[in-house]
C-alpha positions as CSV (number, residue, x, y, z in Angstrom):
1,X,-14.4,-20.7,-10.5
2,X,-15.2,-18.3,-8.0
3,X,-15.2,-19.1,-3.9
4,X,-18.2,-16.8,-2.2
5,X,-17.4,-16.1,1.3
6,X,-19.5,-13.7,3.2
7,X,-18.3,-10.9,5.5
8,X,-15.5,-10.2,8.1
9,X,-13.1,-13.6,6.7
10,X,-10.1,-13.2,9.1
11,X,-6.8,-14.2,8.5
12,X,-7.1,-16.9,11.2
13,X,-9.3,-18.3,8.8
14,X,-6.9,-17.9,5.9
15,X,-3.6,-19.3,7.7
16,X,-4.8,-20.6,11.0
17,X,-2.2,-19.6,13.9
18,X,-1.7,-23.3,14.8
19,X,-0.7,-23.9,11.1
20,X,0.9,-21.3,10.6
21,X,4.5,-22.4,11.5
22,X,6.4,-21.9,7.6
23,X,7.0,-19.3,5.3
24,X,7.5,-21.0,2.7
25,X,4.1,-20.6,-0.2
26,X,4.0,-24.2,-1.4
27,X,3.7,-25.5,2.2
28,X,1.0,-22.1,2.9
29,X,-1.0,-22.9,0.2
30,X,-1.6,-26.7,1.4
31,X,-3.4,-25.1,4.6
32,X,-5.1,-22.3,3.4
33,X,-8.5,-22.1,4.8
34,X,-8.0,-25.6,6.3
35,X,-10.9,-25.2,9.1
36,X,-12.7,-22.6,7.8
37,X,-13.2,-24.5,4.1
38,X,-11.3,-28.0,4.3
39,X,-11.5,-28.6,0.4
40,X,-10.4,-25.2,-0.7
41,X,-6.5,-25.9,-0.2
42,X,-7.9,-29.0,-2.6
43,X,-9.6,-28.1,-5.5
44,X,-8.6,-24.5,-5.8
45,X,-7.5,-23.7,-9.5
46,X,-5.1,-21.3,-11.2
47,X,-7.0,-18.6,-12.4
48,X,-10.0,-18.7,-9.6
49,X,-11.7,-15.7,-8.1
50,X,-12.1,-15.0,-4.1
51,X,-15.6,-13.2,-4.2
52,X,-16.4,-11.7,-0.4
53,X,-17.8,-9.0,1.1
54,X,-17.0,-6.5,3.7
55,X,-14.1,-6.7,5.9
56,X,-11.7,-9.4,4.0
57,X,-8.6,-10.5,5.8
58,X,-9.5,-8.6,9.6
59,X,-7.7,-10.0,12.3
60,X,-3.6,-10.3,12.6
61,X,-2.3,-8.9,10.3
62,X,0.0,-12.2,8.9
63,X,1.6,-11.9,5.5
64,X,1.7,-15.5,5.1
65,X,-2.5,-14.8,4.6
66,X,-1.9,-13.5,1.3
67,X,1.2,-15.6,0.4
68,X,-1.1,-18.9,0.9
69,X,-3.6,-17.5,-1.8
70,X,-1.5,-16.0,-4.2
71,X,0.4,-19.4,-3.9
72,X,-3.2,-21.0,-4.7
73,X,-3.1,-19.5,-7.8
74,X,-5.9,-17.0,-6.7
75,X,-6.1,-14.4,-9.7
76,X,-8.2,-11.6,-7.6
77,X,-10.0,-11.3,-4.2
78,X,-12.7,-8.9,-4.9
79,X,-14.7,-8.0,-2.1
80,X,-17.2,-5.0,-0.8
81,X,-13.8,-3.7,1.6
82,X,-10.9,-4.8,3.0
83,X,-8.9,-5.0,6.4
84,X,-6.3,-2.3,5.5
85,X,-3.4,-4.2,6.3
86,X,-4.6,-7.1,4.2
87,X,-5.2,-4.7,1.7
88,X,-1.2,-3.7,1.9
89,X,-0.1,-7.3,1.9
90,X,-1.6,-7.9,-0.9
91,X,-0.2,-4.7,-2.8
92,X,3.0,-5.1,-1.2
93,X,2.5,-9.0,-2.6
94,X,1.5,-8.3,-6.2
95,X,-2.1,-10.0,-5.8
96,X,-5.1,-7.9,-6.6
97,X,-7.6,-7.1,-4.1
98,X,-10.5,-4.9,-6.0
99,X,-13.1,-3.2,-4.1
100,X,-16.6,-3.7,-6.1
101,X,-20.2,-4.7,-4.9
102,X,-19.7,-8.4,-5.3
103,X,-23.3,-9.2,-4.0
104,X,-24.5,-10.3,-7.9
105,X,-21.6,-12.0,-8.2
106,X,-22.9,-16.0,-8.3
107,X,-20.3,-18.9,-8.0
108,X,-20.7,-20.3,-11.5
109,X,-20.2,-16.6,-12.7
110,X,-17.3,-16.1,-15.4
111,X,-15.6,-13.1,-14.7
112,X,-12.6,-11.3,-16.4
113,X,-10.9,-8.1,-15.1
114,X,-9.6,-5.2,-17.6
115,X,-7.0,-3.4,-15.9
116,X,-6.7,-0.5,-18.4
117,X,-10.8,0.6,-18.0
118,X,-10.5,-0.3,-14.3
119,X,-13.5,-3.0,-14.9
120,X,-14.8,-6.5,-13.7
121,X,-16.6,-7.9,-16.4
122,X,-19.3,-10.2,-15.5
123,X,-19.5,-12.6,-18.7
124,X,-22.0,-14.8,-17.2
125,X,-24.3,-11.7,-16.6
126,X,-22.9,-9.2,-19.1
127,X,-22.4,-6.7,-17.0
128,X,-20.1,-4.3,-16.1
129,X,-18.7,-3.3,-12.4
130,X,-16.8,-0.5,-12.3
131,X,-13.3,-1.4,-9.8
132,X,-10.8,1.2,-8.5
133,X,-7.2,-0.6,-8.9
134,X,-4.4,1.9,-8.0
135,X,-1.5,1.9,-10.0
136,X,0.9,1.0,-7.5
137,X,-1.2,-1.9,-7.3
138,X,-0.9,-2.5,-11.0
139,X,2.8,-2.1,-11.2
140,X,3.7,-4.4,-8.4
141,X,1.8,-7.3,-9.9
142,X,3.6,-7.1,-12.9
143,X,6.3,-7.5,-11.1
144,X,5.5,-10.0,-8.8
145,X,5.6,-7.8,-5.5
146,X,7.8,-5.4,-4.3
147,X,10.6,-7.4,-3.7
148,X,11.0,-8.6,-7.1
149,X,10.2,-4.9,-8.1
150,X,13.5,-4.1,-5.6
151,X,15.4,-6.6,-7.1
152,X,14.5,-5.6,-10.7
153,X,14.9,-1.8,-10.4
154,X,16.7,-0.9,-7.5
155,X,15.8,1.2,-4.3
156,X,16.2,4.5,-5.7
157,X,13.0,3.1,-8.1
158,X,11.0,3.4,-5.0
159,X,10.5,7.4,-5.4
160,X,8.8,6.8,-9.0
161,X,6.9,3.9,-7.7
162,X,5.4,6.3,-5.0
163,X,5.4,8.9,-6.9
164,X,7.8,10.9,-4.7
């Protein structure tokens, strides 16, 4: 399933402030979008697609934001642009944030992403939207984030990862 959400969503939307009082992502993801979208925390599934467009996650600049929808099971948030630090949460988080033009992009839409051709592929509509996804991007969600990255190969790892 994919959840349309128009422009400028702030991450007061995402984690409200007032809610906002755990880190932990089970707890996050209970209260994600609970104002903005009450049912979202709800009937979110595993696999779903965030479709927005510009601006996505402006405001504070909150990790627990991208915590609460990668904890939803969110596969992608693919949106027109991004708040840059949003954007780096969610590299830094291992959750993909694409940049396409998501206004043909309808609810009931099936959509798949190929990482190696840097495509969203539309099934629904057969079509193809070419996406920009840097590799840092890539390797991080393979591994979870960058802490588990850390964990798994060490801080010396960081030069390669950057490609330093």
């Amino acid at each position: 399933m994919n959840w349309i959400f128009g422009n400028n969503i702030n991450t007061d939307l995402i984690t409200p402030g007032r809610y906002n009082i755990t880190t932990d992502s089970k707890e996050l993801a209970k209260i994600v979008f609970i104002e903005h979208r009450p049912e979202f925390a709800k009937m979110v599934k595993k696999g779903d697609f965030i479709i927005a467009g510009n601006n996505f996650g402006c405001g504070s600049s909150r990790e627990t934001a991208v915590t609460a929808l990668k904890a939803c099971g969110i596969k992608a948030i693919i949106a027109k642009s991004f708040a840059r630090i949003f954007y780096r949460n969610c590299i830094d988080q291992g959750l993909f944030a694409i940049v396409v033009d998501t206004q043909h992009i309808g609810v009931k839409d099936e959509l798949t992403i190929n990482i190696n051709k840097q495509l969203v592929f539309n099934v629904t509509q057969q079509n193809e939207i070419k996406a920009i996804i840097p590799s840092l991007m890539i390797k991080l969600h393979e591994t979870g984030g960058i802490i588990p990255y850390l964990k798994k190969n060490g801080l010396k790892s960081l030069k390669k990862l950057f490609g330093i």
